[in-house]
DSSP file (Angstrom, degrees, kcal/mol; ACC not computed):
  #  RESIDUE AA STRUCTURE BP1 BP2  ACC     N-H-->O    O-->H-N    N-H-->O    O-->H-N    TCO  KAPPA ALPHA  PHI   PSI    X-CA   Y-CA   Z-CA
    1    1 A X              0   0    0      0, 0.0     2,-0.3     0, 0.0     0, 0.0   0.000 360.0 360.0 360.0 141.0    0.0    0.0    0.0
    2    2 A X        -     0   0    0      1,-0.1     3,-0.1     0, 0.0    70,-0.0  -0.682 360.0-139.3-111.3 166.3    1.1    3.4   -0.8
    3    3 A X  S    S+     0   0    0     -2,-0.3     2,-0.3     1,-0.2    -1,-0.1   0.623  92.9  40.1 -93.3  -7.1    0.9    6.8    0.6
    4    4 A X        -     0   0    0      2,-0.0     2,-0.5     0, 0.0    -1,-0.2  -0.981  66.0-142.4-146.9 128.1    0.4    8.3   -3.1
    5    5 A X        +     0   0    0     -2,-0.3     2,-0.2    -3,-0.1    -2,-0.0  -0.705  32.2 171.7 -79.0 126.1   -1.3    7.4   -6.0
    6    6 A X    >>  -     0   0    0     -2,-0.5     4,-1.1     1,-0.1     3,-1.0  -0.639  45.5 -87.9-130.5-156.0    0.6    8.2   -8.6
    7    7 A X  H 3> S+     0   0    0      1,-0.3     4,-1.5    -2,-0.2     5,-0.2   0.788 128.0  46.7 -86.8 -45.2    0.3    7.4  -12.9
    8    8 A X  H 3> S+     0   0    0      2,-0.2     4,-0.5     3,-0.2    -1,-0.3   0.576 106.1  60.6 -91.4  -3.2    2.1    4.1  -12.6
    9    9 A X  H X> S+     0   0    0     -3,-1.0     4,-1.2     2,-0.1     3,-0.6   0.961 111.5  43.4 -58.7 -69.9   -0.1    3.0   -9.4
   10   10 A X  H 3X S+     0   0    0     -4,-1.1     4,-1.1     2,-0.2     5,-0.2   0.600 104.9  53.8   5.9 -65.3   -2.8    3.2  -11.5
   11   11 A X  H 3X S+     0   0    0     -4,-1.5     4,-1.4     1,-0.3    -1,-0.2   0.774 114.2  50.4 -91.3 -21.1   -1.8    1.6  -14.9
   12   12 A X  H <X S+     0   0    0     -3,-0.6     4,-1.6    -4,-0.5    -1,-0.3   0.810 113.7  40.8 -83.7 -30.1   -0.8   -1.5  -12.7
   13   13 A X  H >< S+     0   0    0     -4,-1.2     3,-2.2     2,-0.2    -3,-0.1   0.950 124.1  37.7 -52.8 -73.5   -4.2   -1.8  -10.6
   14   14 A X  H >X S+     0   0    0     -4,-1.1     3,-5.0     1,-0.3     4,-2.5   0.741 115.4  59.2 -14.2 -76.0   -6.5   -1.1  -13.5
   15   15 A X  H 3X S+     0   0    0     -4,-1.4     4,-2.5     1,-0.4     5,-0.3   0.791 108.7  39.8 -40.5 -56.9   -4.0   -3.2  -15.8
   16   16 A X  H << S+     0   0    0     -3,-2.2    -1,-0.4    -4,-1.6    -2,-0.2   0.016 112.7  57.9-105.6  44.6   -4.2   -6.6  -13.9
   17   17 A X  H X> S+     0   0    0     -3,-5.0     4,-1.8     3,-0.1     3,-1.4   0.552 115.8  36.0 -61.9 -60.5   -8.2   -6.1  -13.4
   18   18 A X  H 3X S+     0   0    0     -4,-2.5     4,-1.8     1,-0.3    -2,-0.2   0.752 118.2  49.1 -58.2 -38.1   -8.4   -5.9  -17.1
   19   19 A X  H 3X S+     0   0    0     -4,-2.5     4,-1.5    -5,-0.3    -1,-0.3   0.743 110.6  56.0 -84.3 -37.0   -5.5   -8.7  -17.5
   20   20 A X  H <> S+     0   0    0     -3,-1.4     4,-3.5    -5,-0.3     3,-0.3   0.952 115.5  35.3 -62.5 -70.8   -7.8  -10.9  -14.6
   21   21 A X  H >X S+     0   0    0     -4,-1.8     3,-3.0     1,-0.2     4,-1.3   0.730 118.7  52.7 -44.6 -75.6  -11.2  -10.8  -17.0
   22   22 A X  H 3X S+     0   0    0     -4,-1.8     4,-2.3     1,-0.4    -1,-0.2   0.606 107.7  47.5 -60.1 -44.4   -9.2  -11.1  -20.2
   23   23 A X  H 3X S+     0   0    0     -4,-1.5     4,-1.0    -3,-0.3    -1,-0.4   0.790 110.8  58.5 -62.8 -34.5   -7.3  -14.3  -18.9
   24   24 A X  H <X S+     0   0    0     -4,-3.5     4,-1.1    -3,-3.0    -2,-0.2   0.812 110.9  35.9 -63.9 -35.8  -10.8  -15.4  -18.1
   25   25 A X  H >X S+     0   0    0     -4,-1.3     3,-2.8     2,-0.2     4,-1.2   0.848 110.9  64.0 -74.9 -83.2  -12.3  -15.1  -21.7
   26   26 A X  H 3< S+     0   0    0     -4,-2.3     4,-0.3     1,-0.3    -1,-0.2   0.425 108.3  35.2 -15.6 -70.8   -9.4  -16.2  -23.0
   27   27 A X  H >< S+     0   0    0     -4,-1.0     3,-0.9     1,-0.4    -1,-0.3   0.812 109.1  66.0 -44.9 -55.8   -9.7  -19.6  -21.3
   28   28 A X  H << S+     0   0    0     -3,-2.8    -1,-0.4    -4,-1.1    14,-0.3   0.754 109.8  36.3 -70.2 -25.2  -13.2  -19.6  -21.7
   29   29 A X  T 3< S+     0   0    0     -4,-1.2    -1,-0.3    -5,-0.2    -2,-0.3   0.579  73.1 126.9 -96.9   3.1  -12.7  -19.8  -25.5
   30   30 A X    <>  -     0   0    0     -3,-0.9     4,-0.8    -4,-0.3     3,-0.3  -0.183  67.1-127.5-105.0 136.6   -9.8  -21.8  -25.7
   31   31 A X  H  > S+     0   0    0      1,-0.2     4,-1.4     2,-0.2     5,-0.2   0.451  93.4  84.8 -80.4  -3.6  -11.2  -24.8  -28.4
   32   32 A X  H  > S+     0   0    0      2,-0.3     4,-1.7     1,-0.2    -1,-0.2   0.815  92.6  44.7 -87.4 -41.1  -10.3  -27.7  -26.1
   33   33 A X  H  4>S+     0   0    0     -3,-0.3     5,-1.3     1,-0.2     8,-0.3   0.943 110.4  51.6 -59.9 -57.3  -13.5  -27.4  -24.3
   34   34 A X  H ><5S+     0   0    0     -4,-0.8     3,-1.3     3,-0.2    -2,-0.3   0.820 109.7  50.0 -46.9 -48.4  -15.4  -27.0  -27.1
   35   35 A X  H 3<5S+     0   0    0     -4,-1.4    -2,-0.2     1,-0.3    -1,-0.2   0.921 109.2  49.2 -45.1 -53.1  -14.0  -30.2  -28.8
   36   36 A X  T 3<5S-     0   0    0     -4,-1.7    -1,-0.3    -5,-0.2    -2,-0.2   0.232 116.5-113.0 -91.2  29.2  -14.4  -32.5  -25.9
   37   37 A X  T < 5 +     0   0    0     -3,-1.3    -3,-0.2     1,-0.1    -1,-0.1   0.539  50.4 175.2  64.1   5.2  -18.1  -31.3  -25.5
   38   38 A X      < -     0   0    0     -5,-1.3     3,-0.5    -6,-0.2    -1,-0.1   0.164  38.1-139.2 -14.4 133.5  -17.8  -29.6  -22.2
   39   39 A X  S    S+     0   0    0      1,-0.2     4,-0.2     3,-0.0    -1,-0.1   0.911  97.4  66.3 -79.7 -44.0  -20.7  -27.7  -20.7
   40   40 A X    >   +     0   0    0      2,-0.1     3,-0.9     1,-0.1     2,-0.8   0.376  62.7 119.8 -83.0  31.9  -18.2  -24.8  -19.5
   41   41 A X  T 3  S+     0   0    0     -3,-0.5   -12,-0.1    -8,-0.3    -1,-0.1  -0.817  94.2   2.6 -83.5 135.9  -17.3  -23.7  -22.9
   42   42 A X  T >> S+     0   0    0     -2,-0.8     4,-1.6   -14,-0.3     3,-0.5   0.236  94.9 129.3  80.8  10.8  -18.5  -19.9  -22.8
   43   43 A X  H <>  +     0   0    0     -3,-0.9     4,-3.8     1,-0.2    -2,-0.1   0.897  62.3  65.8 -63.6 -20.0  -19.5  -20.4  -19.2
   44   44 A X  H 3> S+     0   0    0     -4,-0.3     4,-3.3     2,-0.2     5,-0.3   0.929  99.7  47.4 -27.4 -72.8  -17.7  -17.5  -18.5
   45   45 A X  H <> S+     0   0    0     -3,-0.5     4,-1.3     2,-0.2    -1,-0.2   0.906 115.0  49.8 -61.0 -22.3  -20.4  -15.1  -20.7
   46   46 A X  H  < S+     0   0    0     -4,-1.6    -2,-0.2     1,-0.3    -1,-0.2   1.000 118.1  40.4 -88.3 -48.9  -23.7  -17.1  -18.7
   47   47 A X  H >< S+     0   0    0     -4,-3.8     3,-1.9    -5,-0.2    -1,-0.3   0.886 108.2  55.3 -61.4 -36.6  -22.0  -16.5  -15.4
   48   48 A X  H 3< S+     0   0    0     -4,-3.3     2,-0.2     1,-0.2    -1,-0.2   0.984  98.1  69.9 -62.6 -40.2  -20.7  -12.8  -15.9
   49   49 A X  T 3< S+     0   0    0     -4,-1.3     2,-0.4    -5,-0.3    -1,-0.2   0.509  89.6  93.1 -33.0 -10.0  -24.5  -12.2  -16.8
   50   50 A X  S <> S-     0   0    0     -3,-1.9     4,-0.8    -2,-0.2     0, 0.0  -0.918  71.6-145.9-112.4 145.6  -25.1  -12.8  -12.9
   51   51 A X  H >> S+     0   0    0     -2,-0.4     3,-4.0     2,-0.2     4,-1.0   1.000 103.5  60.5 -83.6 -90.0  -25.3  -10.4  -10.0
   52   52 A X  H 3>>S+     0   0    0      1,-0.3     4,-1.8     2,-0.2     5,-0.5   0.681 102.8  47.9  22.6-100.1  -23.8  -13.2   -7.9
   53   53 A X  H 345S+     0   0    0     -6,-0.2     4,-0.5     2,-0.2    -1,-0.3   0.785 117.9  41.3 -35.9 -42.0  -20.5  -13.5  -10.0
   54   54 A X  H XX5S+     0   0    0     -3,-4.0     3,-4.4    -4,-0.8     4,-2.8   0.937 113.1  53.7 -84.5 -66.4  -20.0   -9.5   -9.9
   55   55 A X  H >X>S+     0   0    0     -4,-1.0     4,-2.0     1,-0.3     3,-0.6   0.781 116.0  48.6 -46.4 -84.0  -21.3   -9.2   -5.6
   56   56 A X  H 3<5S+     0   0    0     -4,-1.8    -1,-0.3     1,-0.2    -3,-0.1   0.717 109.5  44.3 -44.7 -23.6  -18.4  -11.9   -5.4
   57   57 A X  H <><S+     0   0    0     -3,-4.4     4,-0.9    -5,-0.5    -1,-0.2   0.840 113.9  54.8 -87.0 -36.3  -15.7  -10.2   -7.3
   58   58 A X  H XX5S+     0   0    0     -4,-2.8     3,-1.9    -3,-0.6     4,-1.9   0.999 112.2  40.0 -44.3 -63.8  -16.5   -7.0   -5.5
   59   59 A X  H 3X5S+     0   0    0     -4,-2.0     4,-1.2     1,-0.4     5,-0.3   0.585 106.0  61.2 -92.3   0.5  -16.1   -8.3   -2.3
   60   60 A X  H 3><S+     0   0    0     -5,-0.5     4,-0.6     2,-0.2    -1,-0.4   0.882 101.6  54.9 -98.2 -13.6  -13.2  -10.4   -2.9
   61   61 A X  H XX S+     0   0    0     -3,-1.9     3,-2.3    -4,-0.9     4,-0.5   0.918 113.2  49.4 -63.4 -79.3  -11.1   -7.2   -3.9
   62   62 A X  H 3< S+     0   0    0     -4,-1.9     4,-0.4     1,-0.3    -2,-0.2   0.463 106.8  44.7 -68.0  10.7  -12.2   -6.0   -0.6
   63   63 A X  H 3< S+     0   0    0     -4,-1.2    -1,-0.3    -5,-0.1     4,-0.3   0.698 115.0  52.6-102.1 -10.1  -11.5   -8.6    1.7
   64   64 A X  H << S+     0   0    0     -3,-2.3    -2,-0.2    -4,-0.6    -3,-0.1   0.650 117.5  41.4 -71.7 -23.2   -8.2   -8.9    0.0
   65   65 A X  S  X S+     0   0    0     -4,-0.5     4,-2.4     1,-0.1     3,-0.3   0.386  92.1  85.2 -81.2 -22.1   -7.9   -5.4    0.6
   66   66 A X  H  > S+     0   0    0     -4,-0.4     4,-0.5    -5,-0.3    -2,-0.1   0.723  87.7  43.5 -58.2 -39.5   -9.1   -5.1    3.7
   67   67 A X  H  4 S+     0   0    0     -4,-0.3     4,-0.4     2,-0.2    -1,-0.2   0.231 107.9  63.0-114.4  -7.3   -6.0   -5.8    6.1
   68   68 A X  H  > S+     0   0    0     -3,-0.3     4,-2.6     2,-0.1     5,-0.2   0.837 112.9  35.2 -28.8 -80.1   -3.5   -3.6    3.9
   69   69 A X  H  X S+     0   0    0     -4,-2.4     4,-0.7     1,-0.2    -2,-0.2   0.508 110.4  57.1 -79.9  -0.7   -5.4   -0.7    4.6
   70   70 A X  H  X>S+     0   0    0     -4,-0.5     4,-1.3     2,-0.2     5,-0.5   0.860 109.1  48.8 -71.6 -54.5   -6.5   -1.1    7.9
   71   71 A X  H >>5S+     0   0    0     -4,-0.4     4,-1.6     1,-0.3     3,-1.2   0.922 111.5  48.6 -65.8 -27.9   -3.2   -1.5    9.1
   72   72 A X  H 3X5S+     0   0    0     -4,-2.6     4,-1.3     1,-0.4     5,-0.3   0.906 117.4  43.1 -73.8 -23.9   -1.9    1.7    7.1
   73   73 A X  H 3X5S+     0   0    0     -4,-0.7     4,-0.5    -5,-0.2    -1,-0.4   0.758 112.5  49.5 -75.7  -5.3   -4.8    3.7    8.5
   74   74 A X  H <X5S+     0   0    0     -4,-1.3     4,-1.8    -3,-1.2    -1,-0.2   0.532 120.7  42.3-141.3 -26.9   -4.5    2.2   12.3
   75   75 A X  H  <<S+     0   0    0     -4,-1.6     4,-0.2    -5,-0.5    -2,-0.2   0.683 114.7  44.5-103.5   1.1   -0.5    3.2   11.9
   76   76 A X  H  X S+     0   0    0     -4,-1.3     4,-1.0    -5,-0.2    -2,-0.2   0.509 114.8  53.4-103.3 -22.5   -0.9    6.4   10.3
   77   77 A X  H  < S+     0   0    0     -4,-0.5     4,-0.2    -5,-0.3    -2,-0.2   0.990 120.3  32.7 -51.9 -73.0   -3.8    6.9   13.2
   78   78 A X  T  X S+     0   0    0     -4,-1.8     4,-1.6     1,-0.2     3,-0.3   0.663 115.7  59.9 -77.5 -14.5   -1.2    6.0   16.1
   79   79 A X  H  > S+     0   0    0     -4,-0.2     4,-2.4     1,-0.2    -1,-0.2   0.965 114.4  37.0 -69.3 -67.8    1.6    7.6   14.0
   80   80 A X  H  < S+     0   0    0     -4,-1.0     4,-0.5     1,-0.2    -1,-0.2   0.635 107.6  56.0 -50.8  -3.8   -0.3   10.7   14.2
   81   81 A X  H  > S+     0   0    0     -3,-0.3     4,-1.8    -4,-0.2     5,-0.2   0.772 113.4  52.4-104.4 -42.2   -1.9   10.7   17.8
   82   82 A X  H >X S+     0   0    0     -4,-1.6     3,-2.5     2,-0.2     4,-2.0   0.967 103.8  53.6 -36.8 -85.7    2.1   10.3   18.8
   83   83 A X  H 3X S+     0   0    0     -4,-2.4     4,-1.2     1,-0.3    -1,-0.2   0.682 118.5  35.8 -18.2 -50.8    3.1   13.3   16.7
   84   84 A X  H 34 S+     0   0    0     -4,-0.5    -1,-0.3     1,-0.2    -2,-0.2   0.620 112.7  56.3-108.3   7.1    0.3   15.4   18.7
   85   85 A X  H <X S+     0   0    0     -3,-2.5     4,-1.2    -4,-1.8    -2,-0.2   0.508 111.3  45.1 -74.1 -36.4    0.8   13.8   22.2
   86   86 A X  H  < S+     0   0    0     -4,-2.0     5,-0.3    -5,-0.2     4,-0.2   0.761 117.0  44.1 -90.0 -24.2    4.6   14.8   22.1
   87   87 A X  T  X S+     0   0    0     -4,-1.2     4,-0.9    -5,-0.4    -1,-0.2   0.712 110.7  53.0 -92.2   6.1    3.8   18.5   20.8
   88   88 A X  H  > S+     0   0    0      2,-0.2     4,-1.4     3,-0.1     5,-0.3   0.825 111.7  51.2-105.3 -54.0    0.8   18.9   23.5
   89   89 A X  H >X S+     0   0    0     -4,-1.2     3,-6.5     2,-0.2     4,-1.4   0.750 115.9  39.7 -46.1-116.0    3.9   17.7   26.5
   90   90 A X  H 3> S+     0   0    0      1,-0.3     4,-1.9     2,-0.3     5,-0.4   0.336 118.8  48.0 -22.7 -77.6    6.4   20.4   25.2
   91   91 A X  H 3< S+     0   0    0     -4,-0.9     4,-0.4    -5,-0.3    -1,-0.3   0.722 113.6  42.5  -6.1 -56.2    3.5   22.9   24.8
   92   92 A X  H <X S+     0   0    0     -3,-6.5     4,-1.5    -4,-1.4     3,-0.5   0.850 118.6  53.1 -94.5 -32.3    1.8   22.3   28.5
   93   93 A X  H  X S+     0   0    0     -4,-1.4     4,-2.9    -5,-0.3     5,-0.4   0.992 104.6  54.9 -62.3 -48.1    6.0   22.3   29.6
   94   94 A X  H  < S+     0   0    0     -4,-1.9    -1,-0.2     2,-0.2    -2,-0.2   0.647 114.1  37.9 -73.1   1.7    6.5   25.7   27.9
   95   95 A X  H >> S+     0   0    0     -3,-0.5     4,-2.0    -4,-0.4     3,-1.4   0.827 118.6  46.4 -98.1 -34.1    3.6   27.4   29.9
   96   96 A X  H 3X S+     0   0    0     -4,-1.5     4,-3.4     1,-0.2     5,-0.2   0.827 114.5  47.7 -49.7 -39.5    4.4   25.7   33.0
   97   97 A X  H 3< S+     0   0    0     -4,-2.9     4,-0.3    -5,-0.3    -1,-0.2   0.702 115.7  46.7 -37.6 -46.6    8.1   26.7   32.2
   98   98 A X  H <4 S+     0   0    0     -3,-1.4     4,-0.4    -5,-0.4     3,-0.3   0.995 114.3  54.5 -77.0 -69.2    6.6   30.5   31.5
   99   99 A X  H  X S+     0   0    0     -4,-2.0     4,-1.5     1,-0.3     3,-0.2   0.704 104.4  44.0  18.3-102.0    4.6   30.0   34.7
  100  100 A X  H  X S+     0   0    0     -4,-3.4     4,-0.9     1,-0.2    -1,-0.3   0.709 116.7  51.6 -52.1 -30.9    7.1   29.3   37.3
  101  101 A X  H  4 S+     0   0    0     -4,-0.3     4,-0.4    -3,-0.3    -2,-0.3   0.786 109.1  45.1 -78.4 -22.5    9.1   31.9   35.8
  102  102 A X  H  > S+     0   0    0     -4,-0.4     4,-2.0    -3,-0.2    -2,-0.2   0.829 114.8  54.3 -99.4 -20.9    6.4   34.8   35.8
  103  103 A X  H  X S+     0   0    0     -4,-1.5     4,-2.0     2,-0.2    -2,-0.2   0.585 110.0  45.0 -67.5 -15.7    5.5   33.6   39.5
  104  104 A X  H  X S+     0   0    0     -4,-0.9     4,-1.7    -5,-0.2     5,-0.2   0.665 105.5  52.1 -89.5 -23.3    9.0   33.9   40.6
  105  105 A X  H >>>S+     0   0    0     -4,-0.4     4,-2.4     2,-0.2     5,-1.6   0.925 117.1  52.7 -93.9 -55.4    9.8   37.3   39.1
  106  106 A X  H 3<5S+     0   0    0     -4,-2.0    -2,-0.1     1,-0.3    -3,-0.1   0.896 114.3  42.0   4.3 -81.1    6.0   38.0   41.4
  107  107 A X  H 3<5S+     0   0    0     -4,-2.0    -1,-0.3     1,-0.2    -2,-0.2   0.784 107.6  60.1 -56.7 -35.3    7.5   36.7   44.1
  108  108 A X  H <<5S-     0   0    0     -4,-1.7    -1,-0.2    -3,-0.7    -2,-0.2   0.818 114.0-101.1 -62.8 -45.4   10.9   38.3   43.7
  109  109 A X  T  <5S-     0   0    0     -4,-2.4    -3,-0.2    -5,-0.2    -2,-0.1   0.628  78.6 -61.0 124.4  25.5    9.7   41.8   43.9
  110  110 A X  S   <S+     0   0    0     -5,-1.6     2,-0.3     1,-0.3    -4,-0.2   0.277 112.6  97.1  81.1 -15.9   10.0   41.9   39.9
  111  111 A X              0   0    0     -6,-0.3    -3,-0.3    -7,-0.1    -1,-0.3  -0.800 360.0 360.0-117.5 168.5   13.8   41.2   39.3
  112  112 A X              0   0    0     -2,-0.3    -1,-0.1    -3,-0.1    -7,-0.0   0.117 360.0 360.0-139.8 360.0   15.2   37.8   38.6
């Protein structure tokens, strides 16, 4: 998984969806089936033709997808939560820092 899509992300998803179906016809026409009298030559066209057939190719991208991109969100989550946990410390130290320092020059009578 990447952190940018970029032109060549792209031409490679796309590319081996198009390369999966194509490899599927392909196959599915291939004359060996057809010779030997096979019910699944073309079975390919009578199944894509089903709701079924697509609901399963959908969801099989996304569970295949699923546990990529959970983990990048869930580290990019904790990555971040870090990020604003360490600048929220330094922050609440430089007023406490400011604080103690504007209560001492108080206490001092103004001079330090």
């Amino acid at each position: 998984i990447t952190n940018s899509w970029i032109w060549i992300t792209h031409v490679f998803l796309w590319g081996s969806f198009a390369a999966f179906f194509l490899a599927i016809i392909v196959f599915n026409l291939d004359s060996f089936f057809y010779k030997a009298g096979s019910d699944y030559y073309g079975a390919v066209f009578r199944v894509m033709t089903t709701g079924r057939f697509w609901l399963t190719a959908l969801l099989s991208i996304v569970v295949a997808l699923f546990a990529p991109f959970t983990y990048t969100a869930f580290t990019t989550l904790r990555r971040n939560a870090k990020q604003l946990e360490r600048s929220s410390q330094s922050l609440s130290f430089m007023r406490n820092n400011t604080r103690s320092k504007s209560d001492h020059k108080q206490r001092s009578g103004g001079l330090l």
